[in-house]
Kinemage of the C-alpha trace (Angstrom):
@kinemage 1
@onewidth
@group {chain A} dominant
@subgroup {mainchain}
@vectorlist {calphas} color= white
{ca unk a 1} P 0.000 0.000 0.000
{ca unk a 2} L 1.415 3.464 -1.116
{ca unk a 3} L 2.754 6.402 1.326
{ca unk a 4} L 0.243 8.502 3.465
{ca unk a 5} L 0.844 12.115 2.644
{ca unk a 6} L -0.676 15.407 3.747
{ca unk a 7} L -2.031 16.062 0.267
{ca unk a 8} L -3.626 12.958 0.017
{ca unk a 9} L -5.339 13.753 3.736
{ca unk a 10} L -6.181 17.040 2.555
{ca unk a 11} L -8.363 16.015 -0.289
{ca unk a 12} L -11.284 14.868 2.049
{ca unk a 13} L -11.274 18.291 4.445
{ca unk a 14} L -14.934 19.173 3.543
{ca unk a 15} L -16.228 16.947 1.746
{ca unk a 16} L -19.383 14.773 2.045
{ca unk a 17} L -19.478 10.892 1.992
{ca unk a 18} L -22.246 9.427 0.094
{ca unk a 19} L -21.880 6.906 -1.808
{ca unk a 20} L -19.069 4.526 -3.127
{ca unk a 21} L -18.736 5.540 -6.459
{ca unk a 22} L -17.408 8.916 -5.453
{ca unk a 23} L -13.979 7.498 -4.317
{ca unk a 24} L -10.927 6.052 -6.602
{ca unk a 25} L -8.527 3.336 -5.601
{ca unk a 26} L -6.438 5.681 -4.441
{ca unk a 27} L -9.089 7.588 -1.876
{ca unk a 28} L -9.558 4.475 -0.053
{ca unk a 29} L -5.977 3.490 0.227
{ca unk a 30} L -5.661 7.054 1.944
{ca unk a 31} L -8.564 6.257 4.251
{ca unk a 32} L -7.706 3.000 5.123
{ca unk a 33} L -4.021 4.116 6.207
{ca unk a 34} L -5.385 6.211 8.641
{ca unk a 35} L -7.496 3.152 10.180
{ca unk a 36} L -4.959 1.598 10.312
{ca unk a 37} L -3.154 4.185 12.768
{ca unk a 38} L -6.070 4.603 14.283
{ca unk a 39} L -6.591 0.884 14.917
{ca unk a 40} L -2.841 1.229 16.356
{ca unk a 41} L -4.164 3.549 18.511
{ca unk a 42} L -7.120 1.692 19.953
{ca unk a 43} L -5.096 -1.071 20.608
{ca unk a 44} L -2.286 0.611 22.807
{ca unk a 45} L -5.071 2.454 24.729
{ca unk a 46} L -3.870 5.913 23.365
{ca unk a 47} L -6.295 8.770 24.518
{ca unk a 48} L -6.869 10.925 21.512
{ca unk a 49} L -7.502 14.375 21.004
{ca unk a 50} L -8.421 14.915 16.846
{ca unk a 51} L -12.181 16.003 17.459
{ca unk a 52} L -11.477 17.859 21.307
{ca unk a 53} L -13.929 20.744 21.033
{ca unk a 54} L -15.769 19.329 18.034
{ca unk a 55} L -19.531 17.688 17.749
{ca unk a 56} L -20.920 15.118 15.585
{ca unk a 57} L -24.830 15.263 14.652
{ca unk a 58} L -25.722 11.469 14.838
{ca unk a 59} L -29.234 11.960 13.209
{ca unk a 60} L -30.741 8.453 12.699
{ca unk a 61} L -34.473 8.466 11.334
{ca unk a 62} L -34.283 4.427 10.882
{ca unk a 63} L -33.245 1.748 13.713
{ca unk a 64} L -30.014 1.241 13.951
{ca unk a 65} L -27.313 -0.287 16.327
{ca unk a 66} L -24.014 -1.164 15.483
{ca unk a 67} L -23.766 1.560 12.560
{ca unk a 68} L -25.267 4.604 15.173
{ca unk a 69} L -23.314 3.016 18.021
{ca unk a 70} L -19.761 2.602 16.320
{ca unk a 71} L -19.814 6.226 14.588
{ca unk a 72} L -20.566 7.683 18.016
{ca unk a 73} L -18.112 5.666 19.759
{ca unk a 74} L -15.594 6.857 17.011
{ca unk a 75} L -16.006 10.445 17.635
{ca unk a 76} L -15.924 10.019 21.434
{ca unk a 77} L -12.810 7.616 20.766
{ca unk a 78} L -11.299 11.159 19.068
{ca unk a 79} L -12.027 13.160 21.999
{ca unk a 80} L -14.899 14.526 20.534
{ca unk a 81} L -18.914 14.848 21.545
{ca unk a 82} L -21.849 13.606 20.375
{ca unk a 83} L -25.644 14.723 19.765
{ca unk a 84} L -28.148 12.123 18.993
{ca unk a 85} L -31.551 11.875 17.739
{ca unk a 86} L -32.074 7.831 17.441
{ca unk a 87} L -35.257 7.136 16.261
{ca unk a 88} L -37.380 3.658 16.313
{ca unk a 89} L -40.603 2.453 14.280
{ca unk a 90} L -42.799 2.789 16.575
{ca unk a 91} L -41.159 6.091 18.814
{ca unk a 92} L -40.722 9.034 16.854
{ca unk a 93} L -38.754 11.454 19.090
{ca unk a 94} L -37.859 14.075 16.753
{ca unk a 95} L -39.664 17.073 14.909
{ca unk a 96} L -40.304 14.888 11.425
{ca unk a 97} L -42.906 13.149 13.596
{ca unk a 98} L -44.467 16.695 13.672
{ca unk a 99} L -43.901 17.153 9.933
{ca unk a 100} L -40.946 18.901 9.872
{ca unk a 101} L -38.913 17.743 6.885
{ca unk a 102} L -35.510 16.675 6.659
{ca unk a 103} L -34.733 19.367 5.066
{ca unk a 104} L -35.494 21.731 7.505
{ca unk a 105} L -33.825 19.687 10.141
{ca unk a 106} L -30.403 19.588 8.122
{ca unk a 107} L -30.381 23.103 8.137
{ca unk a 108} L -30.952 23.540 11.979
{ca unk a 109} L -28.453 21.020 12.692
{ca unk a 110} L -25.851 22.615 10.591
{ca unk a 111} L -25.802 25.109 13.198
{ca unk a 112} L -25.215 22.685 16.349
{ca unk a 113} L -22.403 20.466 15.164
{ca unk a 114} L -19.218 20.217 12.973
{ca unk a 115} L -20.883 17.219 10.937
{ca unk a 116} L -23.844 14.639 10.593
{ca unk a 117} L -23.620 11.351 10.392
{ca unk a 118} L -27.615 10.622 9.154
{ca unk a 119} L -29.712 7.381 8.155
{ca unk a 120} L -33.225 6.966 6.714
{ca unk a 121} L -35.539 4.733 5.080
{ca unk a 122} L -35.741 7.324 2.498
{ca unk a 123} L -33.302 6.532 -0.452
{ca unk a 124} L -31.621 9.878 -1.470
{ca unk a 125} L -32.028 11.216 1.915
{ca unk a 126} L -28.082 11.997 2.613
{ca unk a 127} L -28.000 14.239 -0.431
{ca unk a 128} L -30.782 16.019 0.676
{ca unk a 129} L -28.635 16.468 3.942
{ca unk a 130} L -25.484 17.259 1.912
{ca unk a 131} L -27.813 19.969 -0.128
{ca unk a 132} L -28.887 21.253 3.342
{ca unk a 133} L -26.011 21.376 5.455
{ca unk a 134} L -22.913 23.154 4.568
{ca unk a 135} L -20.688 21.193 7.308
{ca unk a 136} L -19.522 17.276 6.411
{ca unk a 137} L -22.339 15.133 5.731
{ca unk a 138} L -21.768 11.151 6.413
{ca unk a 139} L -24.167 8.581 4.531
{ca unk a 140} L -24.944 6.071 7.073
{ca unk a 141} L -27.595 4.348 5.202
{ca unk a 142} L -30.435 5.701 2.524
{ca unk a 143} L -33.057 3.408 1.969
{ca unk a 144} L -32.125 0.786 -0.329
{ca unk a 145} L -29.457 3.428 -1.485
{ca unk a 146} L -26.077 3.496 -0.388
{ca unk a 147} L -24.226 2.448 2.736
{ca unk a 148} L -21.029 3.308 1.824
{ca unk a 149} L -19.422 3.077 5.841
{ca unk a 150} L -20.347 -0.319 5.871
{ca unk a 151} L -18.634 -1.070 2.556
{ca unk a 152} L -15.306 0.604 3.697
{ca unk a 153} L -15.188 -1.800 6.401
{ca unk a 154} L -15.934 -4.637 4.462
{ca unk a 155} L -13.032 -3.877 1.965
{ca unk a 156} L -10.683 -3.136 5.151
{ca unk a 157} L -11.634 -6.720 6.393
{ca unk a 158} L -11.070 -8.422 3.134
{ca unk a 159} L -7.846 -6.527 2.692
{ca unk a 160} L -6.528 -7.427 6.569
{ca unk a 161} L -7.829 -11.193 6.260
{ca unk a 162} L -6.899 -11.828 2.567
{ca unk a 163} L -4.338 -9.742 2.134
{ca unk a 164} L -5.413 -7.680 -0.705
{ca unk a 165} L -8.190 -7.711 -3.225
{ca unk a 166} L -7.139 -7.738 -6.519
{ca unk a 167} L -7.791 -11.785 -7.392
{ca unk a 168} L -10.496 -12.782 -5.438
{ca unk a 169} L -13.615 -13.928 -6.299
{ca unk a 170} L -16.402 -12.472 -4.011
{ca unk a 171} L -19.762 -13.923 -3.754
{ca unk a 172} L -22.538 -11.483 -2.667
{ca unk a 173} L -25.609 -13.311 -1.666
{ca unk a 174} L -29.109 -13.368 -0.005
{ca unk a 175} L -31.065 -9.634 -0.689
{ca unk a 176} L -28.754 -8.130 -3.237
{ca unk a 177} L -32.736 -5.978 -4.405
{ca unk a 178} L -32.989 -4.296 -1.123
{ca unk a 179} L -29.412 -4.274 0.284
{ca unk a 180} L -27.615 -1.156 0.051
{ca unk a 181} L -24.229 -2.544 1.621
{ca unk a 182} L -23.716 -4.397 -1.270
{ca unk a 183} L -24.603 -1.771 -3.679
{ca unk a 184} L -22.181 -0.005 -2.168
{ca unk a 185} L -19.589 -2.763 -2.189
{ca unk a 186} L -19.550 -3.922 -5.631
{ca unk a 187} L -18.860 -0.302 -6.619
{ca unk a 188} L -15.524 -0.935 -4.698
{ca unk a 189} L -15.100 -3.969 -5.842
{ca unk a 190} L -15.156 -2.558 -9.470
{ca unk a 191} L -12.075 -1.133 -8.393
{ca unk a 192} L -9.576 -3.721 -8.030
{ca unk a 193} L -9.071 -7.481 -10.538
{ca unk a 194} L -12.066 -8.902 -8.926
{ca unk a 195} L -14.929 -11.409 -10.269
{ca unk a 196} L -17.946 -10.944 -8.302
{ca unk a 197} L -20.572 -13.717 -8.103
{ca unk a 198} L -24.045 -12.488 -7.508
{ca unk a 199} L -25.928 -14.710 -6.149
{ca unk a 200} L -29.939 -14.583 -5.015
{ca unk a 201} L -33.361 -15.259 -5.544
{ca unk a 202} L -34.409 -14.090 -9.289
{ca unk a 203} L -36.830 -11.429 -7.191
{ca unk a 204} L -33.922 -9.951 -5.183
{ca unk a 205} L -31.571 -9.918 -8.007
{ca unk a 206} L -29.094 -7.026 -8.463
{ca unk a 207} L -30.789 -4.316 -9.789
{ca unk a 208} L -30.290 -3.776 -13.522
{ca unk a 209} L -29.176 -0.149 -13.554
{ca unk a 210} L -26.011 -1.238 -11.042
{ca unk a 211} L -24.876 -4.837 -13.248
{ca unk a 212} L -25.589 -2.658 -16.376
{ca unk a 213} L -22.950 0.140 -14.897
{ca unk a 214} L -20.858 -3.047 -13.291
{ca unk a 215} L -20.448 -4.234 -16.916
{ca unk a 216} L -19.416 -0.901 -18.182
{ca unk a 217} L -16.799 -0.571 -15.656
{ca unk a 218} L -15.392 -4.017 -16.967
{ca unk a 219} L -15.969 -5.694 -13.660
{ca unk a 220} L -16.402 -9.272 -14.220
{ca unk a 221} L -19.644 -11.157 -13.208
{ca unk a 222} L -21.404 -14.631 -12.741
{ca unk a 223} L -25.339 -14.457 -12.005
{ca unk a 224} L -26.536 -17.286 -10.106
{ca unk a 225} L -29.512 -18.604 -8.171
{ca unk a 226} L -27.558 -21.649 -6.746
{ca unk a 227} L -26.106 -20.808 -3.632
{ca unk a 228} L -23.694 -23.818 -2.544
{ca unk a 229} L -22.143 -23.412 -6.086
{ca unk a 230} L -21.243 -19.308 -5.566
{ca unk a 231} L -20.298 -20.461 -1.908
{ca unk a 232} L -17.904 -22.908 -3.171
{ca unk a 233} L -16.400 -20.928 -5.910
{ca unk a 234} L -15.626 -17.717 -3.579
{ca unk a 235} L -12.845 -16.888 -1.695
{ca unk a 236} L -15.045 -14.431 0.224
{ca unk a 237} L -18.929 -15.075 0.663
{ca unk a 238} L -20.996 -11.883 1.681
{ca unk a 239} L -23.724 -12.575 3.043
{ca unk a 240} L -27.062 -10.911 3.624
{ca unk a 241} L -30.612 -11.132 5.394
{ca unk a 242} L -33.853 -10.991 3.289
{ca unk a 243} L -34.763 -7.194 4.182
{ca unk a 244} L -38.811 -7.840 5.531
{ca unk a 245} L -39.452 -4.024 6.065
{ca unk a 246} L -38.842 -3.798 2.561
{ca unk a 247} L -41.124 -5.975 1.410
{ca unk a 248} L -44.895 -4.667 0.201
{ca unk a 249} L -46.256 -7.861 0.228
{ca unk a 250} L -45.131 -10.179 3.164
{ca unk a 251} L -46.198 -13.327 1.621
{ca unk a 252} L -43.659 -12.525 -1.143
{ca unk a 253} L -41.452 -12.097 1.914
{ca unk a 254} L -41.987 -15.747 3.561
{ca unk a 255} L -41.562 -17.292 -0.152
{ca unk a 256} L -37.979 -16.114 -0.514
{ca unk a 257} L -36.824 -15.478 3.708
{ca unk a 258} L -35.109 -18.633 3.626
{ca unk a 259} L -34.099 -19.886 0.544
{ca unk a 260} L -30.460 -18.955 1.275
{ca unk a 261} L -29.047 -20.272 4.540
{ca unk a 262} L -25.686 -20.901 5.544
{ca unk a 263} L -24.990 -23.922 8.019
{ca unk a 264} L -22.264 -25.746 9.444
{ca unk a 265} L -22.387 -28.894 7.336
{ca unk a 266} L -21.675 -26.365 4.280
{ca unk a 267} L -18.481 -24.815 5.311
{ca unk a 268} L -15.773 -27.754 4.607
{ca unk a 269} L -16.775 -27.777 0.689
{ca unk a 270} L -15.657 -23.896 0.554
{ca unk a 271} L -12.318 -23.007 -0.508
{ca unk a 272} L -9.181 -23.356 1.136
{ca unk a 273} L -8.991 -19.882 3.309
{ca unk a 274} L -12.681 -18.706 2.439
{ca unk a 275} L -13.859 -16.085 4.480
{ca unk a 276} L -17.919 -15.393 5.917
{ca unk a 277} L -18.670 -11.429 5.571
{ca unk a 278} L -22.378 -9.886 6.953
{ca unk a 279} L -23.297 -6.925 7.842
{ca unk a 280} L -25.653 -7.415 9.872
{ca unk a 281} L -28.014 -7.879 11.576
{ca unk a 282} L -28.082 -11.617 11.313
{ca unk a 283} L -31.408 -13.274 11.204
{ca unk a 284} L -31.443 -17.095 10.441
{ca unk a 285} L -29.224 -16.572 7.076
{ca unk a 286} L -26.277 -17.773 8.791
{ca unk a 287} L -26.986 -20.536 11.289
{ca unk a 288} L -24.808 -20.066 14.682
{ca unk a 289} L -22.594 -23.431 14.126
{ca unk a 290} L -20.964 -21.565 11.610
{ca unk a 291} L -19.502 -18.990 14.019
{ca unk a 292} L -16.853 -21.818 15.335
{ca unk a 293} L -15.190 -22.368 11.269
{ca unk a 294} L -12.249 -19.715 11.722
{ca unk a 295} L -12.800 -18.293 8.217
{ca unk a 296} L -16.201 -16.464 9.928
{ca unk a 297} L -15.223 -13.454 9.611
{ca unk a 298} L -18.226 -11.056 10.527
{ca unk a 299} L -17.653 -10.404 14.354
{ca unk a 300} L -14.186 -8.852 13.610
{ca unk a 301} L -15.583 -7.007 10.430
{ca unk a 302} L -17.816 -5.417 12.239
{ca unk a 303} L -15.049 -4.126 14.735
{ca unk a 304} L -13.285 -2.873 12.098
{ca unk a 305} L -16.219 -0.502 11.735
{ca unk a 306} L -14.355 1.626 14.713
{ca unk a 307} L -11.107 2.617 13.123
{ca unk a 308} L -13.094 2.749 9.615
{ca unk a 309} L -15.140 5.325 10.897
{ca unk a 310} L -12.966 7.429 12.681
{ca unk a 311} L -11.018 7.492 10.048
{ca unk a 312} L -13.817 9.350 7.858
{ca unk a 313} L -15.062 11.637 10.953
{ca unk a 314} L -11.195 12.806 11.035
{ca unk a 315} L -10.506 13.309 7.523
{ca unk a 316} L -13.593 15.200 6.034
{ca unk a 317} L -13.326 17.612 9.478
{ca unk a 318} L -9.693 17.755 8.644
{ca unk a 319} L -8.570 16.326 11.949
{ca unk a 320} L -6.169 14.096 11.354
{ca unk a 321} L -3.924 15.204 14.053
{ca unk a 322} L -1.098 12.141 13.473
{ca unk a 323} L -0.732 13.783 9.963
{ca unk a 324} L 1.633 16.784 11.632
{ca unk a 325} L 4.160 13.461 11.887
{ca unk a 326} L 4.467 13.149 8.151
């Protein structure tokens, strides 16, 4: 992996995080060195500094745990604060339950904090944010948008258990309709000398308009509704839960919840070295005898979600205090 440098630090003071296909190969090498110090850091039990003084919005209009929970945990890891509005289903706690639009509640933020960090069910809602706000905006989930947090982490966990990227195949399977992580990771997959396998029910295929830009990109793809066979031919297998508050009709729902599930009986036809990736939350997709093969990788990808994400809080505030060292 190339040399930090200030420059390449400086390029993401301001800036607004929104989706994957905004970075090049060469942005996420940048952010991912700074995890990496950062993961240094947590490890030796440094107390940090970066964010002293500074406050993160944490403005989360869908439910939410280990996304909301490891973004605020990174800023107070940087010696920063944190203001939360952490809405549930059923217990609106905010002004939108009054009407107020998101919009309106950008704006008003923008003059508490020195960034959001914002989810919704609402695809397209953290560019409305970005429009609104004039500090850093961080896409923590839009609908069936864009996650693109979550797929940082995932290529930081296939990069620290694999080694790299470039050669793998990578089977994404389960809800690839509904689920934004992997919309978001298959852009950064189209990055690197990958062939991704996508593999699902035909009614939560890939949508078209992402393969159809996947193809122009020159990524190279296998569509499949067998789900042993993509298992077996990846190095990594990404796995996702059916998404039921998607879902119009429920029956539709119950037809399709569990034709893809993972076991323990599966695991010893995968390939040598094979990792398990979810983002979770984990539903019955992945049965819990799979958590003892050591290639299950999806407990320590989700703690890579710390250093990931204090990475981005740091660089798009411009915080980056280690950076005085280079």
């Amino acid at each position: 992996m190339p040399e930090l440098s200030q420059a390449k630090i400086n390029a993401f003071h301001g800036i607004d995080i929104l989706n994957a296909a905004q970075f090049t190969k060469e942005n996420l090498e940048t952010l991912f060195l700074v995890a990496k110090e950062y993961e240094k850091c947590l490890k030796e039990k440094k107390r940090l500094y970066d964010m002293d003084g500074k406050v993160m919005a944490s403005l989360f209009f869908e439910p939410s745990t280990r996304t909301r929970l490891s973004f605020e945990t990174a800023m107070y890891r940087l010696g920063g604060n944190v203001i939360t509005v952490a809405e549930a289903a059923d217990s609106k706690t905010s002004s939108t339950s009054k009407g107020e639009t998101l919009r309106d509640s950008f704006i008003m933020v923008d003059a508490y904090a020195d960034l959001i960090v914002t989810r919704s069910s609402e695809k397209g809602s953290a560019q409305i944010a970005a429009d609104a706000a004039k500090i850093p905006v961080l896409n923590a989930g839009d609908g069936i948008g864009q996650h693109p947090s979550q797929a940082l982490l995932d290529i930081y966990t296939i990069i620290k258990e694999k080694g790299g990227v470039d050669g793998l195949s990578v089977a994404l399977c389960g809800d690839l309709k509904n689920g934004r992580t992997v919309h978001s990771l298959i852009d950064f997959l189209s990055l690197y000398k990958t062939k991704v396998i996508l593999a699902s029910p035909e009614v939560l295929a890939m949508p078209q308009e992402i393969t159809t830009k996947m193809q122009a990109k020159g990524l190279e793809m296998e569509v499949t509704n067998n789900f042993k066979y993509a298992c077996t031919k990846a190095d990594v297998i990404y796995m996702t839960r059916v998404q039921r508050e998607r879902f119009e009709d429920l029956a539709q729902y119950e037809k399709v919840k569990d034709d893809f599930i993972m076991n323990g009986s599966m695991v010893k036809d995968f390939k040598p070295g094979a990792i398990i990736l979810h983002p979770f939350p984990r539903l019955n997709e992945i049965a819990l005898d799979v958590d003892a093969y050591e290639g299950a990788a999806y407990f320590r990808q989700a703690a890579n979600g710390l250093p990931v994400r204090m990475a981005m809080i740091a660089l798009v505030t411009g915080n980056v205090k280690f950076a005085t060292k280079i």
